[in-house]
Each structure stands twice: as C-alpha cells, then as structure tokens.
C-alpha positions as CSV (number, residue, x, y, z in Angstrom):
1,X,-72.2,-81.4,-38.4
2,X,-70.4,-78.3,-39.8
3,X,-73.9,-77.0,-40.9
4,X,-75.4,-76.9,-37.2
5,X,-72.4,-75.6,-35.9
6,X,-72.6,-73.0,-38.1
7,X,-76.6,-72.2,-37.9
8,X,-75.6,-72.7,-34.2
9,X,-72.7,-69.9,-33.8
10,X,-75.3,-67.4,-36.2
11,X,-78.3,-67.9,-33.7
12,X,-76.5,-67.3,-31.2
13,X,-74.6,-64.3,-32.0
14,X,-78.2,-62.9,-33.3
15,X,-79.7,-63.6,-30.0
16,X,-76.5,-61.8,-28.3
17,X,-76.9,-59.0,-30.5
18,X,-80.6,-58.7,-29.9
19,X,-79.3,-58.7,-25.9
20,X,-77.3,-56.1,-26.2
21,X,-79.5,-54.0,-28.6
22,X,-82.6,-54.5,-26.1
23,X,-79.7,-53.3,-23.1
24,X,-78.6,-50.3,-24.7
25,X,-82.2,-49.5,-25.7
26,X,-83.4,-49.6,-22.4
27,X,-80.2,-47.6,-20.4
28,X,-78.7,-50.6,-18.9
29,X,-75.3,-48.9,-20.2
30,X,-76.4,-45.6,-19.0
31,X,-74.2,-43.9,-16.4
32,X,-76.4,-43.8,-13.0
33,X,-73.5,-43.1,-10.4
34,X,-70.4,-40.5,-11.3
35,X,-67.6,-41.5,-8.0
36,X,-65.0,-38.6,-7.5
37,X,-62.2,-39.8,-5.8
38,X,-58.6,-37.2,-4.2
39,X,-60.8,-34.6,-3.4
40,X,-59.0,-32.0,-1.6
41,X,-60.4,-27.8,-2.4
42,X,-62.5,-29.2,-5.4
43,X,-66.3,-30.1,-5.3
44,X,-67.4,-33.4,-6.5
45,X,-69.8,-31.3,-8.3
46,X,-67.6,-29.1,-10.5
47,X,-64.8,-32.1,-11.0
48,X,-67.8,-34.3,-12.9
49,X,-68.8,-30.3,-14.7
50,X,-65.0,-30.1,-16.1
51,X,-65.1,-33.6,-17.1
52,X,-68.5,-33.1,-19.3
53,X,-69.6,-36.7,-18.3
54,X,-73.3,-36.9,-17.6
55,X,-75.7,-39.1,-15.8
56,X,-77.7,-41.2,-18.2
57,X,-74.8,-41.0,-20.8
58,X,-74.5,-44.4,-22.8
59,X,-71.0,-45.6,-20.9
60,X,-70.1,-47.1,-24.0
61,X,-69.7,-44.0,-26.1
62,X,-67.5,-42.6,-23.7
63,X,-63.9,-42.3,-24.1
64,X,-61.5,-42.1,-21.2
65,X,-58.4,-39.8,-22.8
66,X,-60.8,-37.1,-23.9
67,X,-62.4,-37.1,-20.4
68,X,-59.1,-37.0,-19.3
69,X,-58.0,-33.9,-21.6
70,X,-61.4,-31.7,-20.5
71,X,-60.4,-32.3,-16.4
72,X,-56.6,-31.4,-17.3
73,X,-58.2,-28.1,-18.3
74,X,-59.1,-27.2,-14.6
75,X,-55.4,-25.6,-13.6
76,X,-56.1,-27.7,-9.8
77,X,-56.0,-30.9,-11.6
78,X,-52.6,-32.5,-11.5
79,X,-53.5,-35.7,-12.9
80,X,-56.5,-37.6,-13.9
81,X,-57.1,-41.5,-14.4
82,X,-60.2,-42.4,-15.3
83,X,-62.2,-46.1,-14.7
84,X,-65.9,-47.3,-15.7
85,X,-67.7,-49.8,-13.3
86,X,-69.6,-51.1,-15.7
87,X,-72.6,-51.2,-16.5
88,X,-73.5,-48.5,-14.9
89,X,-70.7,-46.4,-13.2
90,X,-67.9,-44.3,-13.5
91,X,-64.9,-43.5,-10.9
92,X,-62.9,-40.2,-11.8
93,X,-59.5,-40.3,-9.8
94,X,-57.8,-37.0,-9.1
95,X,-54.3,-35.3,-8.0
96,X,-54.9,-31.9,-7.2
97,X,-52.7,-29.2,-7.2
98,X,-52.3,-27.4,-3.3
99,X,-52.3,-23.5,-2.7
100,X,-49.1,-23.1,-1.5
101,X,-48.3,-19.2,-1.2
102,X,-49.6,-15.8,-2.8
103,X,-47.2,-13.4,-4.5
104,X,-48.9,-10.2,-4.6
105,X,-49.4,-8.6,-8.5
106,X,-50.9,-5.9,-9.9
107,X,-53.2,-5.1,-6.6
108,X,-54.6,-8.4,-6.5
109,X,-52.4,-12.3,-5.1
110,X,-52.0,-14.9,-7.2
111,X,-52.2,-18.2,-6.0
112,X,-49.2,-20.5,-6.1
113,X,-49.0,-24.2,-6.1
114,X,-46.0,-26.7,-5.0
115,X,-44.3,-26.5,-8.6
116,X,-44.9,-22.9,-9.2
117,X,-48.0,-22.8,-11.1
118,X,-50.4,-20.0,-11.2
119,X,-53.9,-21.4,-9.7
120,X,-56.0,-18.5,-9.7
121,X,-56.3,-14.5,-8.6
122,X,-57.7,-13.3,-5.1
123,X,-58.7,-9.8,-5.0
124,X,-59.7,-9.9,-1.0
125,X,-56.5,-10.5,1.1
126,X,-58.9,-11.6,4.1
127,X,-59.8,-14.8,2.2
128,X,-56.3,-15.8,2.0
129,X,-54.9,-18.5,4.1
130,X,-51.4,-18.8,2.8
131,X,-47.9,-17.2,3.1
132,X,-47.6,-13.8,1.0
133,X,-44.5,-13.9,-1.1
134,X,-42.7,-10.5,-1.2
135,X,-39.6,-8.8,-2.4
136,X,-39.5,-10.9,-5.6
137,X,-40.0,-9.8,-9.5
138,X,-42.8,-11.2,-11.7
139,X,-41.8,-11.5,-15.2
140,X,-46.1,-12.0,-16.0
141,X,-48.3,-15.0,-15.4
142,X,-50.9,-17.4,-17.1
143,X,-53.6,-19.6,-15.2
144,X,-52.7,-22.7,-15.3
145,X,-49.0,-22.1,-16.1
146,X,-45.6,-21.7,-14.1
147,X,-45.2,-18.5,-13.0
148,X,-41.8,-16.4,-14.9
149,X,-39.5,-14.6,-12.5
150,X,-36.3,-12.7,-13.2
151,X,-34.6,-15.4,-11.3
152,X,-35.3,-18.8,-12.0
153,X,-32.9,-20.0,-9.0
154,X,-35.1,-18.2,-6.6
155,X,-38.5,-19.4,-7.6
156,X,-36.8,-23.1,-7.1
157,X,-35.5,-22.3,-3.5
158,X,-38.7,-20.8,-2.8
159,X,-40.5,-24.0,-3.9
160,X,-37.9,-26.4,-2.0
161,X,-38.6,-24.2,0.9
162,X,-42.6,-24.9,1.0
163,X,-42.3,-28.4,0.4
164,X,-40.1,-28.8,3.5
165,X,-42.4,-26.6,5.6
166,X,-45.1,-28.7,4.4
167,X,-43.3,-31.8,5.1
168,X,-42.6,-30.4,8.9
169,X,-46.4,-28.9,9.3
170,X,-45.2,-25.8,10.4
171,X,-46.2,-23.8,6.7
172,X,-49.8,-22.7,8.4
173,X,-47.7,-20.9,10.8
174,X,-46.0,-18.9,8.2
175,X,-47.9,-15.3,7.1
176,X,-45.2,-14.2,4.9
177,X,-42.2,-14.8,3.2
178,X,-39.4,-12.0,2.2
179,X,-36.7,-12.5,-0.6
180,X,-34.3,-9.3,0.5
181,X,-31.9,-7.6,-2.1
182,X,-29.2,-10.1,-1.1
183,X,-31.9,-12.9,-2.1
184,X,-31.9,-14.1,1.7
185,X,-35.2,-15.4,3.1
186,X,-37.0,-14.4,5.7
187,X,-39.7,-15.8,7.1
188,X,-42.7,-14.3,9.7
189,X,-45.2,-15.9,11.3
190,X,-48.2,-15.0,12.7
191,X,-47.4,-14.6,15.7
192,X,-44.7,-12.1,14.7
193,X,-41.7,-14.2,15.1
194,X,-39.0,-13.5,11.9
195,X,-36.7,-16.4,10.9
196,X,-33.4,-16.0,9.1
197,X,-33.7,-18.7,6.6
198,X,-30.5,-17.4,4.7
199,X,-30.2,-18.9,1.0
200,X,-32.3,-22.0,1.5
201,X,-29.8,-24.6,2.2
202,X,-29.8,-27.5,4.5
203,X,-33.2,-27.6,4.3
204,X,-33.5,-31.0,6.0
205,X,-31.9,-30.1,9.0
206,X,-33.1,-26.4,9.6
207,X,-36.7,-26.9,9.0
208,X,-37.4,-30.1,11.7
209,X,-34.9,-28.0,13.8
210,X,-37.0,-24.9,13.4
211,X,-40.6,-26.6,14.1
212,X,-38.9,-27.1,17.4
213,X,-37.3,-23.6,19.2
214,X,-40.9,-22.4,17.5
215,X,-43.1,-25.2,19.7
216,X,-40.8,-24.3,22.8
217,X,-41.4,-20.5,22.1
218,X,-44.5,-20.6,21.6
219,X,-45.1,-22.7,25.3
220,X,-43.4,-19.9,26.9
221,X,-45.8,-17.5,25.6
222,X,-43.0,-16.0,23.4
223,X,-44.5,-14.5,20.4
224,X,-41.4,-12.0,19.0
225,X,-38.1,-12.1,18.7
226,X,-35.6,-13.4,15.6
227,X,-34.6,-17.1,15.3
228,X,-31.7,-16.7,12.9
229,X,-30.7,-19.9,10.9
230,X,-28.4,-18.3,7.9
231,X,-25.9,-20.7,8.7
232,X,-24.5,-23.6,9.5
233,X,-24.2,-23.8,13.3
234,X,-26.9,-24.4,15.8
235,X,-30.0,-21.7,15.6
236,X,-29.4,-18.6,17.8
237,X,-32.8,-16.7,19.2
238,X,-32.9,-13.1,20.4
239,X,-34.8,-10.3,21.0
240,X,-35.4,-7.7,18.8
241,X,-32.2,-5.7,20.2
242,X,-31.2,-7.6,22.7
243,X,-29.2,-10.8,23.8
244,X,-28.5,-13.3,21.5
245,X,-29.4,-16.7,22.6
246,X,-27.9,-20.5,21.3
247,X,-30.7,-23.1,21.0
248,X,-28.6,-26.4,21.2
C-alpha cells in the first residue's frame, strides 16, 4: 500500500512538473498586461520604463523589492507597492510626489515638493504653474533630495504653509511667495492682491478665513489691495494707501 502511494505521489509530481515546464515553455507566465495605478504628472509609459519590467518577462523571475528600488529612483515617486496578477499580470501602485512651489536658483526654478524635495529644474518661467519662492537663501540642491537652506525653521513654515493652502484650494491662486528680512510672509496672487501672512502661525484658522475675504473680493471685482493677517485678530483689508478695513 505504501508502495503505490509512493509511485503514486512520484507520478504525480512528474506530471505537475511536466505542467509547469510545458507553461513556462510556452509564456503562460509571461507578463501580457503592466496596470499603473496613482497616476498624477507621471505617464503610465515612463512609470513601467523606471521600473525595468517588460511585457513577455517570465513573471516568476521577477522580484518585487528590486522593482521597487529601480521606481524609488524616479525623484516623483514617493512610494511604490508592487502586486502580480498571476499568471499573466502585474499592477504597479504609486504615491507621487506634487509640485508645490519654485525657488528660483542660479537663472533657472527648481521645483519643490510637499516635504521639500528637489523634483527637477525649469529653465522657461512660462511653463511654470506654481508659486515662486523668493527672498530666501539656498545652501545648494540634489534631485531627488531635500533642499538645504540657511534656515531650517523657515523651509518648515514654508512647507506647513502649502500644505494648508492646499488643504483650502486656494494655492493655484498664489503666484508668489516672499520671505522679507524679518522672515515675514507675504503672499501675491495673481490677481495682484498681497497677503500679510506674518510668521506662519495659526495656520488653521487664517488660511479657511483667507479663502473667504479672497472669494468675496474677488465677486466685487476687487483685484488689489492688502489683506493683512500678521496677527491674531480678525483680517483687516485696505487699499494700497488708503482705509483700512475689518473683515469680521
């Protein structure tokens, strides 16, 4: 009885074997469909390039942490997590990393992201479409890395800043944004409006409060004027020069 079990369990892992042999022979295991998923700026395309995964690549033979290493390597890629659909199939997951202002350097803007790292360089400023970051002092810069100023405390406000503006949906109003000697920020938006930030506290209450008076100016055709926010009190609006207004 043992005996037949035994011959039994040996044809039949032979005949599995033989299966799987014939499968990988003919590209059952071959990748046919490459899904990219958290697309935001990035091309399907180029996401599956940096990954170095191919169409008709035995599945098998691929391993998930090195694919994730090679798509870490793009500096828009936050964060990778990688799945096969077997037999056949692949699904790349992605965080990217936003453009989220442009500090001006050397003639050229780099490109900033939420945590302050350097995404790329833009030569033309007509093909940017975020704030400009002036009055501030580079240290240097490496693609990919976090961008070295002279004071750390700033970058961090700055950063606090955009993610509340973001939060808000008012930062594609935003054209530029001024650190002054007394490290106050100013803000300007395209429609020429200047906001009085002051050192980037209480940014939960000023920022909502801001999208506001900037709605109701904007529906009264009011496109200048300062909206001054330094402190604590409620928002006061004037004109450049003239009467100062409360906005309760």
């Amino acid at each position: 009885m043992k005996k037949k079990f035994f011959l039994f369990a040996i044809a039949f892992l032979l005949a599995l074997s033989s299966a799987f042999y014939v499968a990988v022979k003919f590209g059952y295991f071959n990748i046919k469909n490459i899904n990219v998923n958290g697309l935001i700026k990035l091309k399907a395309e180029n996401v599956i390039s940096f990954s170095g995964v191919k169409n008709g690549q035995n599945i098998i033979t691929v391993k998930k942490s090195k694919v994730r290493e090679s798509l870490m390597q793009s500096p828009y890629i936050k964060d990778a997590y990688i799945e096969k659909d077997f037999p056949s199939g692949m699904d790349i997951n992605i965080i990217e990393r936003m453009e989220f202002f442009c500090v001006p350097y050397m003639g050229a803007y780099i490109i900033i992201d939420e945590e302050g790292m350097a995404l790329r360089v833009e030569n033309d400023i007509n093909n940017l479409d975020r704030p400009i970051l002036t009055g501030i002092d580079l240290d240097g810069f490496k693609i990919g890395n976090k961008i070295s100023m002279k004071n750390e405390d700033i970058l961090q406000r700055l950063l606090n800043l955009l993610n509340a503006c973001l939060g808000s949906d008012i930062l594609e109003n935003i054209s530029e944004i001024n650190i002054d000697e007394k490290s106050q920020i100013r803000l300007r938006t395209y429609r020429g409006i200047v906001v009085l930030i002051g050192e980037g506290e209480n940014l939960e209450y000023k920022i909502p409060f801001l999208k506001e008076i900037l709605t109701d100016l904007y529906k009264k055709n009011i496109n200048y004027g300062i909206i001054d926010m330094k402190h604590n009190g409620y928002p006061v609006y004037r004109q450049y020069g003239g009467e100062l207004i409360e906005q309760k």
